[in-house]
N, C-alpha and C positions, 0 to 999 in steps of 0.2 A: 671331718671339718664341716662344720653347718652350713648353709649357705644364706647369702644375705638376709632373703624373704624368712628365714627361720628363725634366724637371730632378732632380727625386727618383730617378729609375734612373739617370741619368749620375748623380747622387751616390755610390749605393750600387754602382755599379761601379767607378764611381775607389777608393772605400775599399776597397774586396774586392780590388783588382788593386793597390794599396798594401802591404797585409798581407800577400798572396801573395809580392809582389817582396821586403819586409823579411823573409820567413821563409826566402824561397831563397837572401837573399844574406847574412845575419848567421850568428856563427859558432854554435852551439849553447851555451848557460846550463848549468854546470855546479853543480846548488844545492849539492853538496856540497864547494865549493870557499868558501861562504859559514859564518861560525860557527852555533852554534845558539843561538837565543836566550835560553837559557838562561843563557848568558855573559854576557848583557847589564847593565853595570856591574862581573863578579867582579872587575874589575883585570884581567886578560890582554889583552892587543892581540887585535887584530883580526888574522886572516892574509887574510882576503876584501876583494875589491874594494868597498871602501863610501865612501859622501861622510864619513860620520861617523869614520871610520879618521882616527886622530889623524898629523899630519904631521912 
């Protein structure tokens, strides 16, 4: 049986080696691809990838 302190570092190195692995394999976020929020409501669509981009 592990004990607490062991369970708790396998935790926080699964998460760390998680994060690591999604930052090396995802493609890089390009914010300026997203509108500004400023637009938010004016009537103009959206050209950014959003859930809220009407279909």
């Amino acid at each position: 049986m592990l004990t607490t302190p062991a369970r708790r570092s396998i935790f926080w190195l699964l998460l760390i080696a998680f994060a690591a692995w999604d930052y090396a394999t995802s493609a890089p976020v390009n914010l300026r691809l997203e509108p500004p929020m400023i637009t938010a409501g004016s009537g103009t669509h959206a050209s950014g990838g959003h859930c809220a981009m009407p279909k």
